[in-house]
Each structure stands twice: as structure tokens, then as C-alpha cells.
ZAMARGU-4260 file (C-alpha; in steps of 0.2 Angstrom, whole numbers, plus 5000, padded with zeros to 4 digits):
<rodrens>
0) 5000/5000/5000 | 5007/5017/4996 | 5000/5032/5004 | 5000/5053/5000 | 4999/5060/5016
5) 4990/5078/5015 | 4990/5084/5030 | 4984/5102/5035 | 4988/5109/5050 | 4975/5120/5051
10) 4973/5134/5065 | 4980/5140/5080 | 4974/5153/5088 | 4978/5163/5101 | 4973/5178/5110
15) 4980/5185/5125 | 4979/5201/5132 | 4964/5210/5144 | 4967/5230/5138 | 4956/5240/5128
20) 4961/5243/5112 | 4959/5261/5105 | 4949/5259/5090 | 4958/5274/5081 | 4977/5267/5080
25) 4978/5254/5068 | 4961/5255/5061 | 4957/5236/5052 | 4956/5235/5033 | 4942/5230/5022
30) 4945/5218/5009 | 4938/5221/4993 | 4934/5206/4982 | 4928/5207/4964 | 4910/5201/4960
35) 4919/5185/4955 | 4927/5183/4971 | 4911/5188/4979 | 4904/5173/4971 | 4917/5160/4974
40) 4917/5165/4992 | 4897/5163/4994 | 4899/5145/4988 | 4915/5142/5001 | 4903/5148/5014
45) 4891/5136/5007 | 4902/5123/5011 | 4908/5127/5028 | 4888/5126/5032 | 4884/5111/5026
50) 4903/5103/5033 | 4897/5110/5049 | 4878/5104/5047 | 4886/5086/5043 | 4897/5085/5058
55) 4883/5089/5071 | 4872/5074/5064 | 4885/5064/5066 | 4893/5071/5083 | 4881/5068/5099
60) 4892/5081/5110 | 4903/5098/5106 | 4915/5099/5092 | 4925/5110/5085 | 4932/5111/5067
65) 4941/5123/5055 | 4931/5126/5039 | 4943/5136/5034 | 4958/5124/5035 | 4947/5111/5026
70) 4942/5121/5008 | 4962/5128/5009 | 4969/5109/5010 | 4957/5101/5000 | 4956/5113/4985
75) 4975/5113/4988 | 4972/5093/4984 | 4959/5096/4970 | 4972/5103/4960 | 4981/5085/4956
80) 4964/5076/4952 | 4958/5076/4936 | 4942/5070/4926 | 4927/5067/4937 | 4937/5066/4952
85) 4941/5085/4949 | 4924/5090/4944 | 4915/5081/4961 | 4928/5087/4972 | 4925/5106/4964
90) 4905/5104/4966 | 4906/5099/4985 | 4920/5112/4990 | 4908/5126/4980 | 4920/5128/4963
95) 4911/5117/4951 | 4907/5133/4943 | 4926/5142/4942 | 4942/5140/4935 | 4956/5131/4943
100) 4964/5148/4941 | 4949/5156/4949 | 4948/5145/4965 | 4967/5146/4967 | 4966/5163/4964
105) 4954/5167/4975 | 4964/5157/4990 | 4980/5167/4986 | 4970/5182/4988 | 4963/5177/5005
110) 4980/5171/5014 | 4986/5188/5008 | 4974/5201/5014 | 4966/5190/5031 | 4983/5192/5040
115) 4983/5211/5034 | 4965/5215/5041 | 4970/5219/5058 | 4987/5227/5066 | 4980/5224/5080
120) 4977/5204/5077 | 4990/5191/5069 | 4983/5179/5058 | 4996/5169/5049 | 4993/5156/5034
125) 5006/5144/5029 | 5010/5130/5016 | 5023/5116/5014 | 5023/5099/5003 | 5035/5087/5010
130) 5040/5072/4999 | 5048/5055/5000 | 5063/5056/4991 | 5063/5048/4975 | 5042/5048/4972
135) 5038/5060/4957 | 5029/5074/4958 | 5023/5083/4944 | 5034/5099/4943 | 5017/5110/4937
140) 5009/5103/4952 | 5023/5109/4964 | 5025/5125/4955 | 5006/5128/4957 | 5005/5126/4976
145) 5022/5139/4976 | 5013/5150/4967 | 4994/5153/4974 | 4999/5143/4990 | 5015/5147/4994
150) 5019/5130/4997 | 5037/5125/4995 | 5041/5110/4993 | 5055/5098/4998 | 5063/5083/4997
155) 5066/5069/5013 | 5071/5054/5017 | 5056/5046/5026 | 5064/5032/5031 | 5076/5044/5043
160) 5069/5049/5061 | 5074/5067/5056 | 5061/5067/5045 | 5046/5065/5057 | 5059/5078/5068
165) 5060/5091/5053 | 5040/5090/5048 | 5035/5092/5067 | 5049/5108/5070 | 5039/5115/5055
170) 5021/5113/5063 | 5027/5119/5079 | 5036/5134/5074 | 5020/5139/5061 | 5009/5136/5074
175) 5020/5146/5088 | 5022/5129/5099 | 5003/5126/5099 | 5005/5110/5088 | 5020/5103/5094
180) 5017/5084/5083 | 5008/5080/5068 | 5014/5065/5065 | 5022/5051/5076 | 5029/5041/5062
185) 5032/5040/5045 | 5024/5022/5037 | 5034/5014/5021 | 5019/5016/5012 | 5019/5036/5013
190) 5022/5046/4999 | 5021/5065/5006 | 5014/5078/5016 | 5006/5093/5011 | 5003/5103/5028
195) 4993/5119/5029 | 4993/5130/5043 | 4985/5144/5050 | 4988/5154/5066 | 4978/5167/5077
200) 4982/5179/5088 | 4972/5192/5096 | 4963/5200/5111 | 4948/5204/5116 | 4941/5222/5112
205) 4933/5222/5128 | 4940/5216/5143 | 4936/5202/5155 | 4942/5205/5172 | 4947/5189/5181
210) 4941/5197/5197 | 4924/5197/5194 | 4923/5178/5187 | 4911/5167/5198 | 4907/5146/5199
215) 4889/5140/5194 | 4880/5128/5181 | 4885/5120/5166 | 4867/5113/5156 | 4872/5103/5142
220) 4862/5097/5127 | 4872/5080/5126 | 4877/5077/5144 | 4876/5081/5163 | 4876/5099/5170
225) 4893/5103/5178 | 4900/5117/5187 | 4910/5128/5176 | 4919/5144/5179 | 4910/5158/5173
230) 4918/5177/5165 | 4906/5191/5163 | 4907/5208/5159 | 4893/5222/5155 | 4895/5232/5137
235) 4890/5237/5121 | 4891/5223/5107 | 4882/5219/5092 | 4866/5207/5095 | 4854/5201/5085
240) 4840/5188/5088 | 4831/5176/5075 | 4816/5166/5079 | 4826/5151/5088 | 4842/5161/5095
245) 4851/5177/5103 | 4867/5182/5094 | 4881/5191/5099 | 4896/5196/5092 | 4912/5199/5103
250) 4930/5207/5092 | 4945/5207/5095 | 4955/5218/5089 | 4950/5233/5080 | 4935/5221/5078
255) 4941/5216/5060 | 4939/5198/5070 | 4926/5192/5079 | 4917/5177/5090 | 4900/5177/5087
260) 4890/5167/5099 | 4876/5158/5095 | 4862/5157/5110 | 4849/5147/5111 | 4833/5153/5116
265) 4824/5145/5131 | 4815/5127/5126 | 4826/5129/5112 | 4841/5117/5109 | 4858/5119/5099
270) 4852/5105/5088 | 4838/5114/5084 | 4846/5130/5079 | 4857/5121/5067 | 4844/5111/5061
275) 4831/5126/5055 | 4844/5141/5055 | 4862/5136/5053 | 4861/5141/5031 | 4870/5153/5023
280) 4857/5165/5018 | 4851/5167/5038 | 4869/5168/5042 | 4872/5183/5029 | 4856/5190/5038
285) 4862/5187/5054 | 4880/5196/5049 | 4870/5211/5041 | 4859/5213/5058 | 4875/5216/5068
290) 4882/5226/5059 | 4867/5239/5060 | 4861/5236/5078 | 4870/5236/5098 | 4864/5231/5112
295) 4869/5232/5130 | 4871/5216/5136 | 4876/5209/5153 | 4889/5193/5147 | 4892/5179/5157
300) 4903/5168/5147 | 4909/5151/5154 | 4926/5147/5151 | 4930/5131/5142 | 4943/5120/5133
305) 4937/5107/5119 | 4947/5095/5110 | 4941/5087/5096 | 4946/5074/5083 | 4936/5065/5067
310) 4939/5056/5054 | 4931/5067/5039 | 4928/5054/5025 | 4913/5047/5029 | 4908/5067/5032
315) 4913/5073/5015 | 4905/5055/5007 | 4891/5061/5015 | 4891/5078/5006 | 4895/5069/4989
320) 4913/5067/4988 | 4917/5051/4985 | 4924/5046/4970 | 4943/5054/4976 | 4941/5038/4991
325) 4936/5025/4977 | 4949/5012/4975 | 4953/5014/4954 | 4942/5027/4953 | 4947/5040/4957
330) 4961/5049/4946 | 4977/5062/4954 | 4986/5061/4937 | 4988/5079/4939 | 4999/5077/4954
335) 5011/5061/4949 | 5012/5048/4934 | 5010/5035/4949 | 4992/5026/4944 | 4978/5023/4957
340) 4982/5034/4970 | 4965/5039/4979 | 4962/5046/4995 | 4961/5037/5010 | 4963/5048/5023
345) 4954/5064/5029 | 4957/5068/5046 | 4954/5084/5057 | 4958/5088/5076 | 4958/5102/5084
350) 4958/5110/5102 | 4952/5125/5109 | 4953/5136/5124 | 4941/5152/5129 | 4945/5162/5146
355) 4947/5179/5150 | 4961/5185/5140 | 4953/5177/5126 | 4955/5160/5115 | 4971/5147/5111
360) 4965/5136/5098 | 4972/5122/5085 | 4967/5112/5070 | 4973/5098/5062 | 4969/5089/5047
365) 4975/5076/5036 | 4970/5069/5018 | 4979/5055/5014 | 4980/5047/4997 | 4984/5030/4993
370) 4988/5019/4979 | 4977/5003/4973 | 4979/4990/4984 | 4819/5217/5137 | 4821/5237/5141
375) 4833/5244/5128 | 4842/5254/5140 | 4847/5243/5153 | 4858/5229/5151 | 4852/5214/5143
380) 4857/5197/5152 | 4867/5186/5140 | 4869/5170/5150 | 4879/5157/5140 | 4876/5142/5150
385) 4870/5130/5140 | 4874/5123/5124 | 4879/5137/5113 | 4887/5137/5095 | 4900/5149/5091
390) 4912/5156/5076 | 4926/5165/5071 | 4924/5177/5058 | 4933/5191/5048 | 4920/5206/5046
395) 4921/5213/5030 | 4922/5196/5020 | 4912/5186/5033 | 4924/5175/5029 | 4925/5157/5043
400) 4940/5152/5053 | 4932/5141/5065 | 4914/5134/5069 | 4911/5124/5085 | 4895/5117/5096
405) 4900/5118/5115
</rodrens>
């Protein structure tokens, strides 16, 4: 059996910090698509929902994923598949109707103005394709990933430890330590990795002071209550509500970055909310309420750390893709004259931690390919203490980092 191993090690992110940040010093940046690039990134959203959609009917209890991460490594993997195999892996990730030049440009775009939207916040995406010496690799397809996705890539021997050593150092220093090991060992059978990275770090706006956190209940959807320790603060912040949910919206930053919280509201549960509201058209509602209306709201946020981990294929066959996981089926004769490679790994996990300085969180996936064989005045209480959704967003785009159920 002989595997590719795409691995993308998708987003860290990592806030810190409890000041106030004064809105007019390093004011964010808007980024301007073109109506093209308008439209590609309405389909990517697309698919963010309906990955996120299909991981809650599979989970029972939280999650926490990286859409983001996902569409970057995956197109980054479209690109070395060819006939129906290209056009099926294009339709679920959104692009069935672009160019490969469009959807690649469209990403270069993307991992060039998100890190630029906000002095105030450091996003950093990053790229690499690391190959077992002596397995071809189309130079188009390496010079491709160089140029839309600045992926450079390089030779090693994968039978050496210092491989596993040289991949890892890489993921920890993209990731400023917070993914310390992506790999434990290299099989005989692995071809290369392809490793995406993403990583966050921010503060909150609006401060929580430490000093005013209290102890009290937990209620779940998907388990027992528990105590949990609670951060609260009273301010201003973008709120909506829908028929089954309070949102709010809480930046970082010069608010070019946000967490938007998802509440439901009482009878209702988070299941429910993805079921009849979690689509792209009340989303783009949602994100065009808060940007027009404020509220006052009394926050009392617990604090939590999640980890998560899944194994994506039987997620993405669910949403369609399936011929790239078909033994002789599925065709990558755009990444190497090696036949029957399909994919036969698709793996994410992540981890994320929210207190009162703000949020550490990480993502890792890997795709791997293998060959045949009340009064408006007065504070509004905004009690997060039940099961809640949440996302990461850029503001001016509404582009997704991160969706999660706790």
C-alpha cells in the first residue's frame, strides 16, 4: 500500500491580552473582492455550512472544526485530480462553477489580505509539501502550490527519524508551539505531506476582568450539568436575535475579528438551531443585523477547553465526495504519473481554549491518498450556560475560521 499524506495543519489561535484597544490606532482594513470573488466565496461559505451541518448529525456532544483549513487543503488537493474526480471534488467544495485559476486565485488572495485586516490581530497562513525522496511529483503541480499557495516543497528521506523531527519543528514553529506533533511516524507506504497552517492571535476588544469571574452551572444538550467557571462583563456589542436564537458578536482587535455566539433561546436546543437556522442565507442576515444594531448586554461567558478529533471521509461521502476515496476510481494524474492513488485519509483535530484574555486554539487535518491496493436601555442578560454554537469570523468578507458546538 502506498500512501500521500496531506496533512493540513490547520489553526491555531491565540489571544491574550485584557486592555482595551483604542479603535483609532491601527484602524482594520476592508477587503475588497471582485464580484467574481464575491461569488466564489458565497459557495466556500456554502460549504463550511453544510461541513458544519454534517458533523453535528454525526457528533452527539461539542466539536469543534476549522472550515477554513478544510476548503484551503482540500482545493489545495483538488488541484492533482483530474476528470470526474476534479469536477466532484469542485462541486462539494463550492467551485464546480470556476476555474482552477479562479479558486486558486481566489485562496491566494485570501491568505494575503486576512493576515493584513487587523494590526491589532496576527493571523498567519502557511503552506509546505513534503515528499519522500525519489516519488515523482509533477513539477506543474509543485509549482502551482508555490505559486497561489505558497507551498514549497521539499525533498526527505522518510525512512530517517529526522524526517518526522523536521516535519514536526515546522508545525510547531507555524503554529507558535501550539502543535507541537503532527505526526508520530512515517509508514513505508507514505508518499508526502502537504501541511497547511493557520495561526491566530488576538485579544479581546473588551476586557474580561478575572476578578469578577464566579462558579455556577453548566446545562448541556448532550450530557450532565457541571459546574463551570463563569467570565462576565457588561458592554455594548452587536446582538441580534432570529426566531430560535440570541446572537452576539464579541471582536477582538479593531474588531476586523470576531466570536460570534450563537444562543439558544429557552426550550430551544443547539440542535435545533442548526437544524432550521444554521444556512448561509440566515447567516448573511444574521451578519447584516450586527452590523446595523447594539445592544447592552450583561455577558456571562463560561470558560471552556474542547478538544476534538474525526475522521472526515465518511463526512465529505456524505456531502458527495466520493469518488477521490474509490479504489481505481478515482484519478490524481495531475499530481504524479504514479496510477491509482485515491484518498484514503481525511482527518481533522483540533483544540480550543476560551478564558478571560481570550482564545488558544488548534486544528489539524489530514487527507491522505493511497495507491490501489427586554428594556433597551438597561443591560440585557446574556447568559451562555447552555449549549451554545460559536464562530470565528473576519468582518468585512464574513469569511469562517472556526465553527464549534460547546
Amino acid at each position: 500500500m502506498v500512501f500521500l499524506l496531506v496533512a493540513l495543519l490547520a489553526s491555531v489561535v491565540c489571544f491574550s491580552g485584557c486592555e482595551k484597544i483604542q479603535q483609532q490606532c491601527n484602524r482594520r482594513r476592508t477587503i475588497v473582492l471582485t464580484k467574481t470573488e464575491q461569488a466564489i466565496h458565497a459557495d466556500a461559505g456554502i460549504f463550511a455550512f453544510r461541513l458544519f451541518k454534517q458533523v453535528a448529525l454525526e457528533e452527539d456532544g461539542g466539536f469543534f472544526i476549522s472550515p477554513l483549513s478544510a476548503s484551503l487543503a482540500l482545493s489545495m488537493t483538488a488541484n492533482g485530480t483530474a476528470g470526474n474526480t476534479a469536477v466532484q471534488m469542485k462541486e462539494v467544495l463550492g467551485f464546480e462553477g470556476y476555474t482552477y485559476e479562479e479558486m486558486n486565485g481566489f485562496f491566494e488572495k485570501m491568505s494575503r489580505e486576512l493576515p493584513n485586516a487587523d494590526k491589532k490581530t496576527q493571523l498567519a497562513i502557511a503552506n509546505s509539501l513534503w515528499i519522500r525522496e525519489g516519488f515523482p511529483v509533477y513539477d506543474s503541480y509543485k509549482n502551482l502550490l508555490d505559486t497561489y499557495y505558497h507551498a514549497q516543497a521539499r525533498e526527505l528521506n522518510f525512512d530517517s527519524n529526522q524526517a518526522i523531527k523536521t516535519i514536526n519543528n515546522w508545525c510547531a514553529n507555524k503554529t507558535n508551539g501550539l502543535i507541537k506533533e503532527i505526526i508520530d511516524e512515517i509508514e513505508p507506504s507514505m508518499l508526502a505531506y502537504l501541511i497547511n497552517a493557520l495561526y491566530f492571535k488576538g485579544t479581546w476588544t473588551y476586557a474580561f476582568d478575572a476578578a469578577h469571574s464566579y462558579d455556577d452551572t453548566f446545562y448541556p444538550d448532550f450530557e450532565q450539568e457541571s459546574t463551570v467557571n463563569y467570565m462576565t462583563q457588561t458592554e455594548t456589542f452587536p446582538y441580534t436575535e432570529t426566531e430560535f436564537a440570541g446572537i452576539a458578536s464579541f471582536p477582538y482587535g479593531n474588531q476586523a475579528y470576531s466570536m460570534v455566539v450563537i444562543l439558544p433561546k429557552e426550550g430551544v436546543t443547539a440542535k435545533q438551531v442548526i437544524h432550521q437556522e444554521m444556512t448561509p442565507a440566515i447567516w448573511q442576515t444574521v451578519m447584516n443585523d450586527l452590523e446595523c444594531n447594539n445592544r447592552k448586554l450583561e455577558v456571562s461567558m463560561p470558560k471552556f477547553t474542547t478538544e476534538f478529533e474525526k475522521d472526515l471521509i465518511p463526512t465529505l461521502w456524505a456531502m458527495g465526495m466520493t469518488l477521490p476515496f474509490i479504489e481505481g476510481a478515482a484519478d490524481f494524474s495531475n499530481l504524479s504519473p504514479v496510477s491509482g492513488l485515491f484518498i484514503g485519509l481525511v482527518k481533522q483535530k483540533t483544540y480550543i481554549e476560551v478564558n478571560e484574555k481570550g482564545t488558544r486554539a488548534a486544528a489539524v487535518t489530514a487527507v491522505g491518498i493511497r495507491k490501489t491496493s427586554l428594556d433597551p436601555d438597561a443591560p440585557m442578560p446574556f447568559t451562555i450556560n447552555k449549549s451554545f454554537l460559536y464562530l470565528i469570523v473576519e468582518k468585512s468578507t464574513g469569511t469562517i475560521l472556526f465553527m464549534g458546538r460547546q
